[in-house]
C-alpha positions as CSV (number, residue, x, y, z in Angstrom):
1,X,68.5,-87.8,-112.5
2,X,67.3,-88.6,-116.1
3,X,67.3,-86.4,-118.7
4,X,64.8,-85.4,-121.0
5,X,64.9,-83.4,-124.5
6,X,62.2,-81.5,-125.7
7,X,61.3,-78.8,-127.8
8,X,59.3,-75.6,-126.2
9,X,57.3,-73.2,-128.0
10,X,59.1,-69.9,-128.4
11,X,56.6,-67.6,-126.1
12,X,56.9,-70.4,-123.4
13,X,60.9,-70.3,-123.5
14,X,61.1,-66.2,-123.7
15,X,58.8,-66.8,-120.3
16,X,61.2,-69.0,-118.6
17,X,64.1,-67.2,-119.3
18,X,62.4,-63.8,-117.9
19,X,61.8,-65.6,-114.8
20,X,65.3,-67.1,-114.7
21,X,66.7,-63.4,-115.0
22,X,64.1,-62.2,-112.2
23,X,65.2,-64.0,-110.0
24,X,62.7,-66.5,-109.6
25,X,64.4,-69.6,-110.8
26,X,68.1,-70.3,-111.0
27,X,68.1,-71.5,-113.9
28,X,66.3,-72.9,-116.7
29,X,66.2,-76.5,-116.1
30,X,65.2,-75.7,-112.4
31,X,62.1,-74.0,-113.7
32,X,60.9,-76.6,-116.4
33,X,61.6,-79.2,-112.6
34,X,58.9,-77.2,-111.1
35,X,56.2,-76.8,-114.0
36,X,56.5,-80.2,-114.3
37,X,56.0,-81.1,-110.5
38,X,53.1,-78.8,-110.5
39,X,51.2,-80.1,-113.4
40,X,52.0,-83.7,-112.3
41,X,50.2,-82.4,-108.7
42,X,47.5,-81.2,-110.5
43,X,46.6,-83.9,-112.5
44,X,46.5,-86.3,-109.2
45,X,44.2,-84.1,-107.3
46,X,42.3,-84.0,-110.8
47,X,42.5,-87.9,-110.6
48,X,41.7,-88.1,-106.7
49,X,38.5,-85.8,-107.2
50,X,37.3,-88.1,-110.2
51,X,37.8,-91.1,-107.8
52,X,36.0,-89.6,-105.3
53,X,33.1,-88.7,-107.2
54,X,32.8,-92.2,-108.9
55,X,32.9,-94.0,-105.5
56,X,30.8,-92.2,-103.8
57,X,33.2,-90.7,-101.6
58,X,33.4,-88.1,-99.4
59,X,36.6,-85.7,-98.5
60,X,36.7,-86.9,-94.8
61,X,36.1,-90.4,-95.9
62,X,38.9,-89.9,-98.1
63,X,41.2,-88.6,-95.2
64,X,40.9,-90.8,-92.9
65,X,41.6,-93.9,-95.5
């Protein structure tokens, strides 16, 4: 997998690491994996509901394409 460098805001990183030592990440990298994953989720059902509304489409039309 590639890796990526970046700096993170201070509050943002004291917030990861809390969740790391709650138990609700392993570890660092796996929680920056999945905000990433969720953001990138968002922003194509963001995408999908602009495409819908341009084209006229409905959710069902959408389905069954």
């Amino acid at each position: 997998m590639p890796k990526i460098v970046t700096e993170v805001p201070e509050k943002i990183y004291r917030n990861i690491n809390e969740e790391v030592k709650c138990g609700i990440f392993a570890d660092t990298s796996s929680a920056v994996i999945s905000a990433l994953k969720k953001a990138y989720a968002q922003k194509s059902r963001t995408y999908l509901r602009w495409l819908m509304k341009k084209e006229g489409l409905t959710e069902t039309e959408m389905l069954e394409d």
